[in-house]
C-alpha positions as CSV (number, residue, x, y, z in Angstrom):
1,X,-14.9,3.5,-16.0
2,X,-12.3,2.4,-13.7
3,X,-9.1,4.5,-13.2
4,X,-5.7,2.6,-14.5
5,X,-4.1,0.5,-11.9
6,X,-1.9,-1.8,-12.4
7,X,-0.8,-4.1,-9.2
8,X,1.8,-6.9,-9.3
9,X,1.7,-9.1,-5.8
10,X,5.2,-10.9,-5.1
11,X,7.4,-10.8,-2.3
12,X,10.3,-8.5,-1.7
13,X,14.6,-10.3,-0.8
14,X,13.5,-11.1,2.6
15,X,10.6,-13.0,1.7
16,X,7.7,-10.6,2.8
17,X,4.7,-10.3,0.9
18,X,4.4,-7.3,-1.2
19,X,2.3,-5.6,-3.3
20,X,3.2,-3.1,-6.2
21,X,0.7,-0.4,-7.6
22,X,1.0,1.7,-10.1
23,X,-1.6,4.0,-11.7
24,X,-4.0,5.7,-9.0
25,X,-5.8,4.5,-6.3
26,X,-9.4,5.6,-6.0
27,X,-12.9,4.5,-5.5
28,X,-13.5,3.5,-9.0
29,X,-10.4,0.8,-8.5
30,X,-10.4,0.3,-4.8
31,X,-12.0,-3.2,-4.6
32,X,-9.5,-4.5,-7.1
33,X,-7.0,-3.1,-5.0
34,X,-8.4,-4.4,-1.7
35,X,-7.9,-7.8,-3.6
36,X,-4.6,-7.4,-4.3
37,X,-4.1,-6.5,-0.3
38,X,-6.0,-9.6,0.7
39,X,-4.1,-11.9,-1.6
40,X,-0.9,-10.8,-0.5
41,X,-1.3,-11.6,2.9
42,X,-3.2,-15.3,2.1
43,X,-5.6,-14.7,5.1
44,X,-2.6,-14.3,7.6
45,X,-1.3,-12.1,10.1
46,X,2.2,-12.0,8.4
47,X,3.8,-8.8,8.0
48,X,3.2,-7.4,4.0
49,X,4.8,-4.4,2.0
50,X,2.9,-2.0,-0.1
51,X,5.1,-0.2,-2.5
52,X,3.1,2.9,-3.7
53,X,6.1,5.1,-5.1
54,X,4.7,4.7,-8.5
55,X,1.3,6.3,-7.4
56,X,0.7,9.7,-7.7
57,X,-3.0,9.8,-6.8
58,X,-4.7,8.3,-3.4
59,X,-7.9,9.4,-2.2
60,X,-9.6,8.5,0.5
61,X,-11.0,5.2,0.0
62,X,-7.2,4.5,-1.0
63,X,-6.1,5.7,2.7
64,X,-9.3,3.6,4.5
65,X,-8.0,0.5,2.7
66,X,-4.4,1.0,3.9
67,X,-6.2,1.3,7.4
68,X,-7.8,-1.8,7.1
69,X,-4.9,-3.8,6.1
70,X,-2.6,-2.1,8.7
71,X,-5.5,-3.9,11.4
72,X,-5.1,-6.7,10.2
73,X,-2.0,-7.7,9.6
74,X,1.2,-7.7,12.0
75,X,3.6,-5.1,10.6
76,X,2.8,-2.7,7.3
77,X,5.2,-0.9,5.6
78,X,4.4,1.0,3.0
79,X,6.2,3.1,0.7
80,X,5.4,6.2,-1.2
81,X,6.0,8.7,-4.0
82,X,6.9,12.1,-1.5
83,X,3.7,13.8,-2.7
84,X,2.3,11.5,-0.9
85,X,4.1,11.3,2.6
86,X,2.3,14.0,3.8
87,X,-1.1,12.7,3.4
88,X,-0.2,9.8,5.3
89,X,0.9,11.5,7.8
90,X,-1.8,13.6,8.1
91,X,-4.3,11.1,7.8
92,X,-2.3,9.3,11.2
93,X,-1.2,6.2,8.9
94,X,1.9,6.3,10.0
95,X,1.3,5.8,13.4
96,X,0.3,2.6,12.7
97,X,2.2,1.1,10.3
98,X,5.8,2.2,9.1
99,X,5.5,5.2,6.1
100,X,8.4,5.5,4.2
101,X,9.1,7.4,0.9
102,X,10.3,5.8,-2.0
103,X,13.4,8.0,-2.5
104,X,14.3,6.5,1.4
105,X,13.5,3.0,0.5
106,X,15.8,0.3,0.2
107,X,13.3,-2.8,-0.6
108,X,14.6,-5.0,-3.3
């Protein structure tokens, strides 16, 4: 049985995609997630937001998507819940694409 996750794909004030997760991110909901990633972006290059500050949980097929999407696309941003900055930055994320915590975000 999958884990709950719940994704909404829109795009933010300036126009950028953006996809909103909430739930947890694992290997039991990853492909749906993946989906939502590839959707946003509609096969291009274009920059794209992940909000994540609703997401308390990420393992690591969570974090190898992100990867994935940071290659191939122009500019990521994604934004977290702080529990989970530190993963991120662990994991080198954030030295590809731009990591921000949600309590730091000013997306609308």
């Amino acid at each position: 049985m999958a884990t709950p996750l719940y994704l909404i794909t829109d795009r933010g004030a300036d126009g950028t995609a953006r996809v909103t997760a909430t739930g947890e991110i694992d290997l039991s909901n990853i492909k749906t997630f993946t989906r939502a990633l590839t959707a946003a972006g509609e096969g291009t290059r274009r920059p794209i937001t992940i909000d994540l500050s609703a997401v308390r949980y990420l393992d690591s097929a969570g974090i190898n998507a992100l990867f994935d999407h940071a290659d191939a696309v122009d500019h990521l941003r994604v934004i977290v819940h702080p529990l989970l900055i530190r993963v991120l930055t662990i994991s080198g994320l954030s030295k590809i694409a731009t990591v921000e915590s949600a309590t730091a975000s000013t997306d609308g």
